[in-house]
C-alpha positions in Angstrom: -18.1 68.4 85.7 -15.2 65.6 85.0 -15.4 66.9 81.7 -14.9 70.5 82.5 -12.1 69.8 85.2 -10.0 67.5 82.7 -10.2 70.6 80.2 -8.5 72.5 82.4 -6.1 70.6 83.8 -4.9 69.6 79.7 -5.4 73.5 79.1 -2.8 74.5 82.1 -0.7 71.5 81.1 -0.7 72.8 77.5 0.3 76.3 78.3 2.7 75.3 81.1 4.6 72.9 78.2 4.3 76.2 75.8 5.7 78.0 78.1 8.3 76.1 78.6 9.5 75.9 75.1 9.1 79.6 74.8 11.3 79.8 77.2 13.9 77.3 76.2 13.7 79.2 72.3 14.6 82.4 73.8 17.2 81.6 76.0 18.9 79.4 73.0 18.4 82.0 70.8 19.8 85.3 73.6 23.1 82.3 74.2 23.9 82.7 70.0 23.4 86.1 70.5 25.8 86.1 73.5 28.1 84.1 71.6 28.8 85.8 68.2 29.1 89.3 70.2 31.9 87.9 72.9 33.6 86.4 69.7 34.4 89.5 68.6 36.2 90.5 71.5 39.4 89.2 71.0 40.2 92.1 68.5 42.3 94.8 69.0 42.1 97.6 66.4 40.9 100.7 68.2 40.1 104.4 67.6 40.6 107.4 69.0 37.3 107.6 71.6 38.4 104.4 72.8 42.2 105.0 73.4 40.5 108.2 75.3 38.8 105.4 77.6 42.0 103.4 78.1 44.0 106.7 78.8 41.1 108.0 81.5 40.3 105.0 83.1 44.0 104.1 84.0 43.6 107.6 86.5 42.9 107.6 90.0 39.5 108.2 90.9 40.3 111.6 91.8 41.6 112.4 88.7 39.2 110.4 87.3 36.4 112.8 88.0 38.6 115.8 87.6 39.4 115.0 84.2 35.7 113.8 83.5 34.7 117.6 84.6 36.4 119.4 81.6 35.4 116.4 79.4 32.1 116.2 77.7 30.8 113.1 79.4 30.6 111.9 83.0 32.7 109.5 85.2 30.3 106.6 85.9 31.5 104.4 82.8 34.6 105.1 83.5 34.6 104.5 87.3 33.1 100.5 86.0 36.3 100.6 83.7 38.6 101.4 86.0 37.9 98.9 88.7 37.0 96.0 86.1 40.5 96.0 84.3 42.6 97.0 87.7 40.7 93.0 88.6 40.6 91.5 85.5 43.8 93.4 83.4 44.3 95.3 80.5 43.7 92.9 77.7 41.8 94.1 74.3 38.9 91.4 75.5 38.4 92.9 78.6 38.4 96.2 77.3 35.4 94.9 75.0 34.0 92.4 77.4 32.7 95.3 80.2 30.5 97.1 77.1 29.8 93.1 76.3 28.8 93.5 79.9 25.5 95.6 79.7 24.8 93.8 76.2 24.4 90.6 78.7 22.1 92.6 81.0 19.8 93.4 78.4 19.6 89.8 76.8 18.5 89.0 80.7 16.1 91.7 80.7 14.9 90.8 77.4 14.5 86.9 78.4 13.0 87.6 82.1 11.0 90.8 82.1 10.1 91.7 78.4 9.7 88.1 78.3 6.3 88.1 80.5 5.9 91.7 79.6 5.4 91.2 76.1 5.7 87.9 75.1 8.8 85.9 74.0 7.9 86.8 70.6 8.3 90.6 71.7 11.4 89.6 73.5 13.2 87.5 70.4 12.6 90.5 68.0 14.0 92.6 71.1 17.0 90.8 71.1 17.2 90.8 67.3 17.4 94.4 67.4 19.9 94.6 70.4 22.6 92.3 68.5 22.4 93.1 64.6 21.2 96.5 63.7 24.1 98.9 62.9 24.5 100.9 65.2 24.0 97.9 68.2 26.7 96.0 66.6 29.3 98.4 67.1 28.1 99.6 71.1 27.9 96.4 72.3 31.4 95.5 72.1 32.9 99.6 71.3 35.1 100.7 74.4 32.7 103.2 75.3 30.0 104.0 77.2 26.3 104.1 75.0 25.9 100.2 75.9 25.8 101.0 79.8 24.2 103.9 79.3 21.1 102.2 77.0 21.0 99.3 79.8 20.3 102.3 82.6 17.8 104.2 80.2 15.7 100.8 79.7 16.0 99.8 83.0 14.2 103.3 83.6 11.3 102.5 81.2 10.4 99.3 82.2 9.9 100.5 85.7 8.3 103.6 84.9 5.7 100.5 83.5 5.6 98.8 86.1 5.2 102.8 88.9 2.4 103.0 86.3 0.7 100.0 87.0 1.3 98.7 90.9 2.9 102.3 92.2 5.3 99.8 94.4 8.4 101.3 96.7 10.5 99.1 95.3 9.8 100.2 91.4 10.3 104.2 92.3 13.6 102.7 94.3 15.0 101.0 90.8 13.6 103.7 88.9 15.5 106.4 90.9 18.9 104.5 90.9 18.4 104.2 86.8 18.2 107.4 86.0 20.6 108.5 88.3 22.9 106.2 86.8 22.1 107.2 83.3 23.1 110.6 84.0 26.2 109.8 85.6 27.3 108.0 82.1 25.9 110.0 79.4 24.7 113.7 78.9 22.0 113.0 76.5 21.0 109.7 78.5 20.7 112.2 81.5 18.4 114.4 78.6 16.2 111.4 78.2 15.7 110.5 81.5 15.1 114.2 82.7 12.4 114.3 79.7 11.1 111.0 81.1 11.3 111.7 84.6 9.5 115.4 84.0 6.4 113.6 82.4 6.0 111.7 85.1 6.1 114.3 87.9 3.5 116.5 85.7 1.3 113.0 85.5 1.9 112.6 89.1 0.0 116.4 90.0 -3.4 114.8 88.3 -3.2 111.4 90.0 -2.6 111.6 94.3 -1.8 108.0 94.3 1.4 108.6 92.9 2.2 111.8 93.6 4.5 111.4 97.4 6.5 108.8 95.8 6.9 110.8 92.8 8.0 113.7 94.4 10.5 111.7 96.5 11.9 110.1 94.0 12.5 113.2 92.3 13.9 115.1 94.9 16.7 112.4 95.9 17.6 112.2 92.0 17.6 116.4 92.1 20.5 116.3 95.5 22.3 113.5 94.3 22.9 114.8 90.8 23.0 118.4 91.7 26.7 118.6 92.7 27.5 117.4 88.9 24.5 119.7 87.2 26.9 122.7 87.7 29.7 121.0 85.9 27.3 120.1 83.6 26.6 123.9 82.9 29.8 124.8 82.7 30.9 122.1 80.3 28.0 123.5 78.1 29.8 127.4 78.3 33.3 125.8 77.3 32.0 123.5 74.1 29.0 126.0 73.2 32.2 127.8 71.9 34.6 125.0 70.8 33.9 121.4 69.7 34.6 119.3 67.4 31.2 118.1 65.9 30.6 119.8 62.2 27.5 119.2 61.0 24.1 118.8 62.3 21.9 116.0 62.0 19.0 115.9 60.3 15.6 114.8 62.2 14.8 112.2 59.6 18.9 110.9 59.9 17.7 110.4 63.7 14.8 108.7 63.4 16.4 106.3 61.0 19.1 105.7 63.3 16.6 103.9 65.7 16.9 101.0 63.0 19.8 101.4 61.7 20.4 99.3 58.8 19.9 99.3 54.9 18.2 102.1 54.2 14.8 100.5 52.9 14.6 98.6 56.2 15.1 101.1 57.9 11.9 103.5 56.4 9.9 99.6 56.6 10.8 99.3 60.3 9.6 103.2 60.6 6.7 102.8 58.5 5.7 99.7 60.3 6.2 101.3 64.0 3.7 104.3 63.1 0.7 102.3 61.5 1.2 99.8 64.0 1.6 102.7 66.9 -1.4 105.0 65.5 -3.8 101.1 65.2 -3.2 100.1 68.8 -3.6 104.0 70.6 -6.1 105.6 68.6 -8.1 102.7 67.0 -7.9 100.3 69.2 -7.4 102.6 72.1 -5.3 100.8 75.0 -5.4 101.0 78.7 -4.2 104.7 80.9 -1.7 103.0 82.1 -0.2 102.2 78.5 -1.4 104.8 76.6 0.6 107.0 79.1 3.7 105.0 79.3 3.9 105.3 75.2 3.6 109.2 75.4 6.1 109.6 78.2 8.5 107.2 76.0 7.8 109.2 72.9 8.2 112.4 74.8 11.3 110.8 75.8 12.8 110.1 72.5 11.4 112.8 70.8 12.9 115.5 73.2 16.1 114.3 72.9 16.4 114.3 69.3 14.6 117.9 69.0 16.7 119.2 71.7 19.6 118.0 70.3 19.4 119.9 66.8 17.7 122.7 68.3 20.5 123.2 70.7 23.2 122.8 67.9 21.5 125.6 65.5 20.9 128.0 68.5 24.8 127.2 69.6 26.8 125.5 67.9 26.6 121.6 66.6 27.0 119.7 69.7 24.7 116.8 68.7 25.1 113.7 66.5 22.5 110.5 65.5 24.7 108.6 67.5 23.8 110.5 71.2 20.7 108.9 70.2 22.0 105.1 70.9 21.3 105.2 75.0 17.2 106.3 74.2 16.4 104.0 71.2 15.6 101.2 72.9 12.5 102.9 74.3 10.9 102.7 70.6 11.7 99.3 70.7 9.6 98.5 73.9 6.6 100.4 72.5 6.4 98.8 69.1 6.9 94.9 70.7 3.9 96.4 73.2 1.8 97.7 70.3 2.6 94.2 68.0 1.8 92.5 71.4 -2.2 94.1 71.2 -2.5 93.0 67.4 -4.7 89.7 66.5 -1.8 88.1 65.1 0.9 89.8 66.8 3.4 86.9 67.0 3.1 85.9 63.3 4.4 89.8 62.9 6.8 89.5 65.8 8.5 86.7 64.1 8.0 87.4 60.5 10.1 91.1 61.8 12.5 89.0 63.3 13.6 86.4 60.1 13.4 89.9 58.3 16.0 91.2 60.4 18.2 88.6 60.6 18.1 88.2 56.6 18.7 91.6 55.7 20.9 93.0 58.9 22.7 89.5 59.1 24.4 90.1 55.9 25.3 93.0 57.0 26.8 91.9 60.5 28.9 89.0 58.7 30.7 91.6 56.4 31.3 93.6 59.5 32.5 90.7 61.5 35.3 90.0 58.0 35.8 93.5 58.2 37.0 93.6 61.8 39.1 90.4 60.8 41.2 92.1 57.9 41.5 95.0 59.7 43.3 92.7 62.8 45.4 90.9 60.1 47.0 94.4 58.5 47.4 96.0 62.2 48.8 92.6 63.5 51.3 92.5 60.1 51.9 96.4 60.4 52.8 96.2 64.5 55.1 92.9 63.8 56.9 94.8 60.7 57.1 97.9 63.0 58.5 95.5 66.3 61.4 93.6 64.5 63.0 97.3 63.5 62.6 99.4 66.0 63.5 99.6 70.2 62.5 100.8 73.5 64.6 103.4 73.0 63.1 104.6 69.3 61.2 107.9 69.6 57.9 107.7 68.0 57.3 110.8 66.2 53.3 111.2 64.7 51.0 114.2 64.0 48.1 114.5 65.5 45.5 115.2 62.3 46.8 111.5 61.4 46.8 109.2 64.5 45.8 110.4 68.1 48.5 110.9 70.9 46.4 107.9 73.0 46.1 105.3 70.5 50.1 106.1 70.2 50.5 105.5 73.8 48.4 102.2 73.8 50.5 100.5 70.6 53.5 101.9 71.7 53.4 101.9 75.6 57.2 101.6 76.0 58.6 104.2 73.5 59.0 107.7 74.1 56.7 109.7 71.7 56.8 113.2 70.2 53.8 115.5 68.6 54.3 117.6 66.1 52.7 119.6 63.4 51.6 118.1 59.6 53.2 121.3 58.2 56.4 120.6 60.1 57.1 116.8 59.2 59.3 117.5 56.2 61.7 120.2 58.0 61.5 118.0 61.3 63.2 114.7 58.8 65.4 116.5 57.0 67.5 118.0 60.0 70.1 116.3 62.1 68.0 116.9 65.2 66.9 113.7 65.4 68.2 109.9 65.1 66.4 106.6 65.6 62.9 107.5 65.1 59.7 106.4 63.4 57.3 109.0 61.8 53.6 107.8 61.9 51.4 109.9 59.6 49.2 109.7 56.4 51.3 112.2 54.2 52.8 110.2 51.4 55.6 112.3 50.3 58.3 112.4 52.7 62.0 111.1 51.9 62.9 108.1 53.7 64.2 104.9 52.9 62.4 102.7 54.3 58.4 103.2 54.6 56.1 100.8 55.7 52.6 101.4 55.0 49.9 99.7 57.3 47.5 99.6 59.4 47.5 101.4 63.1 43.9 101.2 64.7 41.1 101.8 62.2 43.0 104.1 59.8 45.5 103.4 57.2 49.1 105.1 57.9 52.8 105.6 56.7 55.4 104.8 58.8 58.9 106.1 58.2 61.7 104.5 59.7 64.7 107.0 60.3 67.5 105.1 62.3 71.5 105.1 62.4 
């Protein structure tokens, strides 16, 4: 009996010191993360989408919501934008630092929740994939809105786990504020969560248990969103006939985008997720309560994608891989669930994980020297540009070459003028005009003095007309 008591006590005392270190690992590991994403927010070389976020979220809520309404995406994001900077100022870091914000809310998701969900295992190659694929390296520090709206869209998931399993209150209450909130910060994060959300209602007509709280919890999402579903629809009407998306993606380019990366690792990661998928549902056949949390994610992801292309061949292309970005995490969660059922699922956990950091971290490091030249030129091109020119110089640019916002950000005290690429050579070689600067990629205007350089991401020509 001693015998069989001291067993167990070592056994607990084992698992409690495993745990433990498990838990140390991952919160070491989530703090590096942490740290090499905030480093990267002292930059200051912005595009065009994100000089839209710094012109929007300066606006009064009002205005906020008005402009938002003729825009292609909704106000939440920029509603957190707006307050944060108003506290914390106008800096490039805390531009980057609020996406850096829901990066940070996943790593605690990722150490807390996925943690006992799925192991820490599951939860380091989370994490892996939230810091150093492609496409998460630029979000989680990109002036936009796709981190938030991935951080509302998992959020949604991982209840819709636990409604699932313990059908508490509390879950439906979570659940209900996600997706609100995911539709209030992305269209096609509001697609995935309506797709989501469906599936669940339809599940909820077979089983009674859930079926009150389902129905609540549908209905308040329904009148709270409804006032911005007609805005919505008439967004739809205005870009159906005019936006500026070209092409349409292709199914496989979507799927790949879930791991974005070399291409190779991207089909392995692919090819990996389906055997592993098809093993732990069909052959190894897992519990209801999983097996219908898988489909519903699936359904999910799937939809999105399919109504995305389907919608831009019927229309007009209104859909690119990167819409994608706040849904992709879903797949995520399933495959560290599915490699969580195998015999050996942390050897494959980890084995993923020093995969990913060999091959993507090569990849992140030139991305991180990339962001570093491109500083250096802007920072040489802006000094150049500072020591010639005055409040008072007018800052001519066309449009095709260098949006009118990122002109107002760089150049917040000059008055600015728009024109037409056709027009630049008649506009310099009148009289009309003295003590300006021309911004613009064409190379062959006459000017004596040209600096070429760096303004945001793109390479430009700046002319330098003063008497």
């Amino acid at each position: 009996m001693n015998s069989k008591l001291e067993k167990l006590v070592n056994s607990y005392k084992y698992k409690s010191i495993g745990q433990r270190a498990g838990l140390h690992i991952i919160i070491v590991y989530a703090a590096l993360c942490e740290f090499v994403t905030v480093i990267r927010c002292f930059k200051s070389v912005f595009w065009a989408d994100e000089a839209f976020t710094f012109w929007i979220s300066n606006m009064n809520i009002p205005d906020i919501i008005h402009t938002t309404s003729e825009d292609v995406h909704p106000p939440l994001y920029y509603f957190i934008v707006h307050y944060l900077v108003n506290i914390f100022g106008k800096s490039p870091f805390v531009y980057h630092i609020i996406s850096v914000i829901a990066y940070t809310a996943m790593l605690i998701l990722a150490t807390t929740i996925i943690r006992k969900l799925f192991d820490t295992s599951g939860a380091i190659l989370f994490i892996t994939f939230l810091t150093i694929l492609g496409n998460t390296t630029i979000q989680n520090i990109e002036v936009r809105m796709y981190s938030w709206a991935m951080l509302f869209v998992t959020i949604a998931f991982i209840n819709l786990l636990f409604i699932l399993g313990r059908n508490e209150v509390k879950y439906f209450a979570i659940y209900t504020i996600a997706i609100l909130a995911a539709s209030y910060t992305h269209y096609y994060a509001f697609l995935s969560v309506l797709i989501m959300t469906s599936a669940l209602f339809i599940y909820a007509l077979f089983r009674k248990k859930y079926r009150l709280r389902v129905v609540i919890s549908c209905l308040l999402a329904s009148i709270i969103y409804s006032p911005w579903l007609i805005i919505l629809y008439r967004t739809f009407r205005q870009k159906k006939d005019d936006y500026w998306i070209k092409d349409i993606p292709s199914f496989v380019d979507c799927m790949s985008y879930i791991y974005k990366s070399e291409k190779a690792l991207e089909l392995l990661l692919l090819i990996i997720t389906a055997l592993i998928f098809v093993y732990v549902v069909f052959i190894k056949k897992t519990t209801e309560k999983y097996l219908i949390w898988i489909i519903i994610g699936l359904l999910s992801v799937l939809g999105t994608t399919l109504a995305g292309i389907a919608v831009s061949y019927i229309f007009r292309p209104l859909f690119q891989v990167k819409y994608m970005y706040p849904c992709i995490s879903i797949i995520w969660l399933i495959l560290i669930y599915c490699i969580k059922e195998l015999q050996h699922g942390r050897i494959i956990n980890f084995a993923l994980t020093i995969v990913l950091l060999i091959m993507c971290g090569r990849l992140y490091y030139d991305r991180i020297l990339s962001e570093n030249e491109f500083q250096i030129e802007q920072d040489s091109t802006m000094s150049q540009i500072e020591g010639i020119i005055s409040d008072k110089t007018l800052i001519v640019f066309d449009d095709e070459s260098i949006d009118w916002r990122l002109v107002e950000y760089y150049f917040p005290h000059n008055p600015s003028r728009k024109t037409d690429k056709n027009d630049l050579t008649q506009l310099v070689n009148t009289d009309a005009l003295n003590n300006y600067i021309v911004i613009t990629d064409e190379n062959a205007l006459e000017c004596d003095m040209c600096i070429q350089g760096r303004i945001g991401t793109d390479k430009l020509n700046i002319y330098i007309y003063s008497n």
